[in-house]
Every structure is written in C-alpha cells, then in structure tokens.
C-alpha positions as CSV (number, residue, x, y, z in Angstrom):
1,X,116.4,123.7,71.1
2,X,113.6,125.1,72.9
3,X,110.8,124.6,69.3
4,X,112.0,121.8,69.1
5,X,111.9,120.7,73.0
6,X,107.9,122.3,72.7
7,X,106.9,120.0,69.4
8,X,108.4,116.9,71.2
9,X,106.6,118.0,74.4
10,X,103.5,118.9,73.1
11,X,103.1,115.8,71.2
12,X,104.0,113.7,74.8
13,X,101.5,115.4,76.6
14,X,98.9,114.6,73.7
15,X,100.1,110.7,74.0
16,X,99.1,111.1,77.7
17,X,95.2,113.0,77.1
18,X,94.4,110.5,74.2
19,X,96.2,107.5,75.0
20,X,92.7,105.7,74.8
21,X,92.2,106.6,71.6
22,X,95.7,105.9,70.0
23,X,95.5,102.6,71.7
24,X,92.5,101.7,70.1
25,X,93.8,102.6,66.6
26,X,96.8,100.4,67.0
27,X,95.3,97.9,68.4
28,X,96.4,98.0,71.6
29,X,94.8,97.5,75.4
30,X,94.6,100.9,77.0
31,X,96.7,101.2,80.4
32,X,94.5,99.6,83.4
33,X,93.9,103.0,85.6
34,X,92.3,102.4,89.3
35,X,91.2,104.5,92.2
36,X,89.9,104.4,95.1
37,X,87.3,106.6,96.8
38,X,87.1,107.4,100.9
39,X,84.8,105.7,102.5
40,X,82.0,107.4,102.7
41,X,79.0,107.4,104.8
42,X,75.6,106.1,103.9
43,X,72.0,106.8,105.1
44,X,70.8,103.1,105.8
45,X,67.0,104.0,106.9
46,X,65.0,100.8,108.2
47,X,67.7,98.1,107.7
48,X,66.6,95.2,109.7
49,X,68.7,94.7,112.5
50,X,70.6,97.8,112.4
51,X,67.7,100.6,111.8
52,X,69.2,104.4,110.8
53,X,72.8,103.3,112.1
54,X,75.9,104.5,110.5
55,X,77.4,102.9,107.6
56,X,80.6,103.6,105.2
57,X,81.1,102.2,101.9
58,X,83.9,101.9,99.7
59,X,84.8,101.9,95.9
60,X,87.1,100.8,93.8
61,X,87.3,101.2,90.2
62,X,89.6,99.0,88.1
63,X,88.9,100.6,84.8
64,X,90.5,98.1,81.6
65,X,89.7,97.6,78.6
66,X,88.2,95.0,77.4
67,X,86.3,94.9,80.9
68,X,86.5,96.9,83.4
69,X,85.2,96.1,87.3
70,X,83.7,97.9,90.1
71,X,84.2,96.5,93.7
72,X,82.8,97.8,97.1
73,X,83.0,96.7,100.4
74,X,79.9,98.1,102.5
75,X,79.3,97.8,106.3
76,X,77.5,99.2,110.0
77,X,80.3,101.1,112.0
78,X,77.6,101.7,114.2
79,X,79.2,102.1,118.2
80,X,77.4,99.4,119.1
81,X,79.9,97.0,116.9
82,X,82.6,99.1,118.1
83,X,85.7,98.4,117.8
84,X,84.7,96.0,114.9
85,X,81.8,96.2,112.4
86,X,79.6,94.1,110.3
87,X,79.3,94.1,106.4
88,X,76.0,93.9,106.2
89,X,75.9,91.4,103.1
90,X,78.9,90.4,102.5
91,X,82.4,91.8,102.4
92,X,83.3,92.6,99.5
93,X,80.7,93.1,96.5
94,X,81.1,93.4,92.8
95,X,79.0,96.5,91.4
96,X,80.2,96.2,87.6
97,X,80.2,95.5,85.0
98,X,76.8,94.8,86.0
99,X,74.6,94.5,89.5
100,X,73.7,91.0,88.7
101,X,76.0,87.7,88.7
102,X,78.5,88.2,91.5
103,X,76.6,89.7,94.4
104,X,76.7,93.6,94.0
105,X,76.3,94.0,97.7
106,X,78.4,91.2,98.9
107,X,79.8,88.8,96.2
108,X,83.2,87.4,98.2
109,X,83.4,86.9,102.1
110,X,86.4,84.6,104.0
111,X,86.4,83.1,107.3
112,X,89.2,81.7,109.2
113,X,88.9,78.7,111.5
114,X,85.0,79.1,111.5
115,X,85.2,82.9,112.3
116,X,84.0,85.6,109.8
117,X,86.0,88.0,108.0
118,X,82.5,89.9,107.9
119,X,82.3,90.8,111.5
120,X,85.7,92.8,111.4
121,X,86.2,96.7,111.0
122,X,88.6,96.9,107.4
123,X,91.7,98.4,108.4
124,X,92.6,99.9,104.5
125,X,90.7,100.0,101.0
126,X,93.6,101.0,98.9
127,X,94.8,101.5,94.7
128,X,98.0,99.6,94.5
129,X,99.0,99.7,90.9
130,X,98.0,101.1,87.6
131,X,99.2,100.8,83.9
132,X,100.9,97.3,82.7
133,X,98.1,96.1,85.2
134,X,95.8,97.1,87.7
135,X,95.0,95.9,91.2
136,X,93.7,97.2,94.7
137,X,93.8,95.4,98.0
138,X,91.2,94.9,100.5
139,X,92.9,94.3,104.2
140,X,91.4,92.9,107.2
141,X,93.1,92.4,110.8
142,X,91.3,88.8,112.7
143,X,92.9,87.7,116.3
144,X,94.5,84.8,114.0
145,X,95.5,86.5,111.3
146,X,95.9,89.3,108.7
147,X,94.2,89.3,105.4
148,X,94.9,90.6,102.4
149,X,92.5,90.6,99.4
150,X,94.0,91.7,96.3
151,X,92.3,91.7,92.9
152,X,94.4,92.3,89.1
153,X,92.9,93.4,86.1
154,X,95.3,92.7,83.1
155,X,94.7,95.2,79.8
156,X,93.4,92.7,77.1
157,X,92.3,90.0,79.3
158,X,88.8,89.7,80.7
159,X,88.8,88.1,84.3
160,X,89.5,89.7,86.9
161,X,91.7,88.4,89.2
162,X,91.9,87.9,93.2
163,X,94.2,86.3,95.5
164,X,92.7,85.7,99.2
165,X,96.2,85.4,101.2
166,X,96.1,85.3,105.1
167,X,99.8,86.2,107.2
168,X,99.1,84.2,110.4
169,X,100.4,86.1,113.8
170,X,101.4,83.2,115.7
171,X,102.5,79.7,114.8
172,X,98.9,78.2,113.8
173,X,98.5,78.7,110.3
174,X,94.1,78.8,110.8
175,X,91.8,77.5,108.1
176,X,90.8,79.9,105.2
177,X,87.7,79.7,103.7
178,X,86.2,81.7,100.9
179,X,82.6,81.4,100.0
180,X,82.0,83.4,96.0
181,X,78.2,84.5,95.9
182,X,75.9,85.1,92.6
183,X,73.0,85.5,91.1
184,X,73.1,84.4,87.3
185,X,71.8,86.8,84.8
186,X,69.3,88.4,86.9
187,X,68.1,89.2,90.4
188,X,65.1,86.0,90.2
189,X,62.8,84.1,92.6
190,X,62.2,80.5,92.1
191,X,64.4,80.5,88.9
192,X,65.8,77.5,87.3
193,X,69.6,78.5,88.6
194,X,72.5,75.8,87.0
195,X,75.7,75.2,88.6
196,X,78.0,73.6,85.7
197,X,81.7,72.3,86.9
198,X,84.0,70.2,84.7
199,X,82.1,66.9,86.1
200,X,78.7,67.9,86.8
201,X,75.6,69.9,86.0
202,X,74.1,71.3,89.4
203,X,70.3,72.1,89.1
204,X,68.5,74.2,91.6
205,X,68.0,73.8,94.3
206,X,70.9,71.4,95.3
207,X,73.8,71.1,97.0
208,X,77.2,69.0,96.4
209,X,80.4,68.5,97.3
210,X,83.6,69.0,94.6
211,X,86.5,67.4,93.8
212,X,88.8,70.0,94.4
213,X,91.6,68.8,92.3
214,X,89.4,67.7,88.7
215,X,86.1,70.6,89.9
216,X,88.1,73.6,89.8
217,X,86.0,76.2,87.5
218,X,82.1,76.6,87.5
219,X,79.7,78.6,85.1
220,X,76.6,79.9,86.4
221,X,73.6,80.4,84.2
222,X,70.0,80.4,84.5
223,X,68.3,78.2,82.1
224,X,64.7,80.7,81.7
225,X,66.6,84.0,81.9
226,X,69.2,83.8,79.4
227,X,71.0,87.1,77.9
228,X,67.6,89.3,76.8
229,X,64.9,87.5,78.4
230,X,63.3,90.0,80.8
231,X,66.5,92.1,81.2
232,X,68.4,89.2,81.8
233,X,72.7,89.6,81.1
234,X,73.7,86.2,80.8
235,X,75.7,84.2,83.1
236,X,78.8,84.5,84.8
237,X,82.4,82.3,85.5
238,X,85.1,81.6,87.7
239,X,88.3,79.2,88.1
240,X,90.0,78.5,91.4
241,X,93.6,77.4,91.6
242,X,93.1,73.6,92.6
243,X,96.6,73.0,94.1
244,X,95.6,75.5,96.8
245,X,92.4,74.0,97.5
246,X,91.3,71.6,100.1
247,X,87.9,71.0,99.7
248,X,85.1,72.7,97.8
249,X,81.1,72.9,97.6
250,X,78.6,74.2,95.4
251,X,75.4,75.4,96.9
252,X,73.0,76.2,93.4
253,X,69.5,77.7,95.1
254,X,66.8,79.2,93.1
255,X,68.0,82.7,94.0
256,X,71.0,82.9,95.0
257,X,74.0,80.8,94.3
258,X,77.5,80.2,96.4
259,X,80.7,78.6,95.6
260,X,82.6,77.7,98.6
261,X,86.2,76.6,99.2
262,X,88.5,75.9,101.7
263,X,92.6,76.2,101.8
264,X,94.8,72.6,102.0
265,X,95.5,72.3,106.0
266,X,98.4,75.2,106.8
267,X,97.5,76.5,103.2
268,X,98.0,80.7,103.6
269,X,96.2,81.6,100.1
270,X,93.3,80.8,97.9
271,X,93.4,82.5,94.0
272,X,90.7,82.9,92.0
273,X,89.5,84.7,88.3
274,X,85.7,85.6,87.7
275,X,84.4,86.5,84.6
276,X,81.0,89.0,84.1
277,X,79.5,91.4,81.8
278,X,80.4,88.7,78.8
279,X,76.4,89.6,77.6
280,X,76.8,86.0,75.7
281,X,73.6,83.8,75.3
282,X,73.9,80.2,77.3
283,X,74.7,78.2,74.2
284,X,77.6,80.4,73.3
285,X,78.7,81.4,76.6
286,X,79.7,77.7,78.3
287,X,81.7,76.9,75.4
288,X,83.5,80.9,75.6
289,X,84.1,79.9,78.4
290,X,85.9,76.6,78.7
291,X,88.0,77.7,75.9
292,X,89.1,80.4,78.0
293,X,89.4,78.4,81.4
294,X,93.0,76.7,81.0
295,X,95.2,79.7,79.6
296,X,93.6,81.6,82.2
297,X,94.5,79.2,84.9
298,X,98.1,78.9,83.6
299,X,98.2,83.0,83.9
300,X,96.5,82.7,87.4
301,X,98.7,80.3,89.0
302,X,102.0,82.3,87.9
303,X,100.7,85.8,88.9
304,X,102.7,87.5,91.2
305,X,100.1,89.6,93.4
306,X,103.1,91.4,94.9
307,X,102.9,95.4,94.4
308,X,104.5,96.8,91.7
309,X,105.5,99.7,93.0
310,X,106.7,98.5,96.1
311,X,109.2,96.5,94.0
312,X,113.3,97.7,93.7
313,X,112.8,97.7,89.9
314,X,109.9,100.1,89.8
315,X,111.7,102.8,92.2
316,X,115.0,102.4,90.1
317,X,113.0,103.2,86.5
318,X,111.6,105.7,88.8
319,X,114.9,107.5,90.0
320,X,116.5,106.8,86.4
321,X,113.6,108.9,84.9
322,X,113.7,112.1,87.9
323,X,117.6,112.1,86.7
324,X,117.3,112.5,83.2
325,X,114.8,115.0,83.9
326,X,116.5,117.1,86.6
327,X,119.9,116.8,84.3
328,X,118.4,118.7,81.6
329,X,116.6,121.3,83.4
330,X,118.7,124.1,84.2
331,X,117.5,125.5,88.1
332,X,115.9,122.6,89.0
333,X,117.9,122.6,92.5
334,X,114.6,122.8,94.3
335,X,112.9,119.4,93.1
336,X,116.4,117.8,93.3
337,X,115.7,118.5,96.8
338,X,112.7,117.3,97.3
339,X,113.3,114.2,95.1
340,X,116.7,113.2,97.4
341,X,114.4,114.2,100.1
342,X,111.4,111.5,99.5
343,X,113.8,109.3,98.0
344,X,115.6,109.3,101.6
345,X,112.5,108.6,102.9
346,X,111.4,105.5,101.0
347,X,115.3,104.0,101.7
348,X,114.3,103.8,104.9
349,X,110.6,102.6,104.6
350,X,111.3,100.0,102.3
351,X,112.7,96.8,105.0
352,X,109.0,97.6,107.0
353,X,107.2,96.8,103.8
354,X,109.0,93.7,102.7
355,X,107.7,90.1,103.9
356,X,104.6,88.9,105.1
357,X,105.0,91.2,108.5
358,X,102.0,94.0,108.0
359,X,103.2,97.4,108.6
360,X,100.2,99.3,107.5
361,X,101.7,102.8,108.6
362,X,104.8,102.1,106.6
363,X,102.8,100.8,103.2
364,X,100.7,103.9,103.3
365,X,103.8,106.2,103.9
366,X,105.3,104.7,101.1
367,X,102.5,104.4,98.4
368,X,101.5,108.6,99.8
369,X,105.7,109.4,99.2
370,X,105.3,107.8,95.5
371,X,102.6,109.4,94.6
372,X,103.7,113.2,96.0
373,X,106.8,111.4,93.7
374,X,104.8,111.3,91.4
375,X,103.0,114.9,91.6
376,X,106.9,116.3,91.4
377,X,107.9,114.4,88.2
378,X,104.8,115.5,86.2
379,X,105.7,119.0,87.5
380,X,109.5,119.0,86.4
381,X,108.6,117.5,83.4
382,X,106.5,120.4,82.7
383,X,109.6,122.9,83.5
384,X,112.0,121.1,81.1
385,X,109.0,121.0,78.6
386,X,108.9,125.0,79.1
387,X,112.8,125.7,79.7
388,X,115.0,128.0,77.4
C-alpha cells in the first residue's frame, strides 16, 4: 500500500505547488488566495498637520485571477488622537491593480449620521476566506454603530466586490453614507475628467444629483489621457445596488472625482462592485463595460457576504476530512486530540459569532482555532502520506 499511498501523495502535493499552472491549462480560474499583513508602522516626515507623528498602515492582498486587488487602510495613531485616529486620506485605499483610478491612499470612506468613519481607530484588518472566493473585512466601532466593510473577489470575474454594512447598538438605525473617490487613468491637474451614468454624461468640473433607482453604475474616464497617452491606464467602473440606495451624487472635478451615496432611511447596508486595471482605450472600454454592468448586478445583489468559514457547512466538510484522515493513520492518537480539542473549542465559540452582535474576541478566536486546524490537517496529511 505504502508505493502506492506515496504516488497518490506525491502527485496531491504537486496539485497543491502548481495549481496555478494546471488551472491555466484547463481552463480554469485559479483559487482566490488572500492575506493580510500587521499593521505596520510608517515614517510620515513633514505631513501637514500631523508632522513626524506615528502612523500604521495595513494591506490586504486579494490575489485572483483574472484581476487581482490590493487594499490598504492608512492612518495617524499619534497620542494626540488617542483613543481614536485619523486616516489621513481616506479609509480605505485601493493600491492595485494600479495607483491610479480608485484613490490609492484613500479610495472609499463612510460616515454615519454626518460623523466620519475616518476619525475612528480600526478595531481589525482581517483575511476572511480564500479559495471558491476571496474576501477580507475592514471593521470600525462609531458611538452609533459597528461597521463592517467586506470586499469579495470571485475567480473568473473581474470586479471586486464590497458590502458597506453597519449593526446599529441601540434602536436608531443612523444614516450610512459612502462617498467612492478616483482619479481616471492618471494622477492629472486641470484634466478633462467625465462622469458617465446610465442617463447623463458629467464633464468636469460639475456636480449633480442621481436618480438612485435608474443612475446606479458610473464609468469614469478622462477624455485627453486615455489608456497610453502620457502613462495613462484607462478609466475605471462601478455599480451600486439601487434598492439599497437613498439618494446619490456625482462630484466629476478636474482632479479628482467622488461618487457619493447614501442608505434608504433605517437602510443597514450599501453594496457596491468596482472595476480597474481593465487597460482598455475609452471607445472600447464604456461599451466593456455596460455589457458587463447587469450580470454583475444580478451576482451583486444575491452575494452573501457572510464568512465562509464561519458557516456550519464549512466546519462539517472540515471535520468529515480530519476523520478520514485520522481513520487511516495508524498512531495518530495525538492529533485526534488536538482535533477534539479545537473542535471543542469552536462548539462553544460559534453562538458569540452568529448574528449581527460583534464579538470581536470570539471571531478572532475562531478564525486563529481554524487556522491552527488548519496547520494540524496539512501535518496529518503528511503522516498518512508517509505511513507504512
């Protein structure tokens, strides 16, 4: 048995070191993969405002193919903010597939009930769930209100996708706001910026107000710097969900441009999908790109952000797969241990994790147990691969 267990093994852990590449040859999306680094601090020199204080910043890589995404969220923790801080520009910014297009340093900030998101310490940056799809939450605590930002990447889809959800801690559900920052194609003064919605084409500078329910997508593009001119990457995309949406405006300036929406009265969640790094010239890229709007929104409104592995399915493939495993490795008493053990342990973590109530301690025990799950799989795996 044991050749035979070897071949079979070696050929499994092959599958694992070049799934990329087998992907590619049949055709198929590789596995979305996503981490998240420490926040780590940053020397900000003569930042106006806030000379030589301390700052963190974040990353999170959502790595899928066909496009994969960088996001960072960036911010003073100087102690004169203490307890709070403030991200400097923006909250949350999106550093690839390129710097340009949605703001690298600050692309997505909420508010709620006039109060910014921005002025609040982040309580967790955090990878959630890799493989079938990817996603990562952002997680803010506000005197009204907890927020979660989540974003999705789906292998063989290009968007990337974001739910802005808040859990309210009283009774008053507050207004949510979300404001979506860019600068199309390239970082340029005085450019001739456009603002294109279903109904309208927006020229710099001007500002509008949308009709929520028929304006729910906009493509941003510079009519000078298109794809190649003067480094210039092309434009960018997004769609909203318009039966969460209140009210909307579009802000097109000769720099900078900002898409801003606000939540139906008592509405808890705002969705969104964003397209960049499409490197398509204007004239291909709007009509790309209203092709793709109305699958996409289908797909968007039907997404459950909710965490895979948080769900009862994913532990019970996971506990089907440790028993197979630890039935057919003879000695393997001391990982059956340890996989009772942490399975004990999530039993009792899992009604703190369930609901809109945010137990942070409990979500982080949980997601550290599943991966030290995990760790313990890959090793007994490697101990049935290697057994007589």
């Amino acid at each position: 048995m044991r050749p035979l267990r070897l071949m079979c093994g070696v050929a499994w852990a092959a599958l694992l070191c070049a799934a990329g590449a087998i992907g590619a040859d049949e055709g198929q999306p590789r596995p979305a993969l996503v981490s998240v680094g420490p926040g780590k601090p940053q020397n900000i020199g003569a930042y106006p405002g806030h000379e030589y204080h301390r700052t963190k910043k974040w990353i999170a890589h959502l790595r899928n193919d066909p496009i994969s995404y960088a996001l960072q969220h960036w911010a003073c923790y100087d102690k004169s903010h203490a307890p709070q801080a403030i991200a400097l520009e923006g909250q949350i910014g999106m550093m690839g597939p390129e710097g340009e297009n949605w703001y690298q340093n600050g692309f997505l900030n909420f508010s709620l009930d006039g109060q910014q998101g921005r002025n609040f310490a982040i309580k967790s940056v955090r990878a959630l769930d890799s493989g079938s799809r990817g996603s990562c939450e952002f997680l803010w605590e506000l005197p009204q209100a907890w927020v979660r930002v989540r974003f999705m990447v789906i292998p063989g889809q290009e968007p990337l996708y974001c739910s802005v959800r808040q859990m309210p801690k009283g009774d008053k559900v507050p207004l949510l706001r979300v404001g979506a920052t860019c600068y199309p194609s390239k970082y340029a003064h005085s450019a001739p910026r456009v603002g294109l919605t279903p109904l309208q084409s927006v020229k710099a500078p001007k500002k509008v107000q949308l009709d929520p329910a028929k304006e729910w997508w906009v493509i941003f593009y510079d009519e000078k710097y298109d794809l190649g001119v003067e480094g210039a990457v092309g434009g960018c995309g997004a769609i909203a969900a318009p039966g969460l949406v209140g009210s909307a405006e579009l802000n097109v300036g000769s720099y900078g441009c900002t898409w801003t929406l606000a939540a139906r009265p008592g509405g808890r969640e705002l969705r969104f999908a964003f397209w960049s790094g499409l490197r398509r010239k204007n004239a291909e890229l709007i009509p790309y790109l209203r092709g793709q709007f109305p699958a996409t929104l289908k797909r968007l409104e039907g997404l459950d952000f909710a965490v895979q592995r948080f769900r009862e399915e994913g532990l019970a493939a996971l506990r089907a797969e440790f028993r197979k495993y630890l039935a057919e490795t003879p000695g393997s008493g001391e990982e059956r241990q340890a996989f009772d053990t942490a399975l004990a342990k999530l039993n009792v973590l899992r009604p703190r994790i369930s609901g809109d109530k945010i137990n942070l301690q409990a979500e982080e025990e949980y997601l550290t147990t599943l991966e030290q799950l995990d760790s313990l799989l890959w090793k007994l795996k490697m101990r049935w691969l290697f057994a007589d």
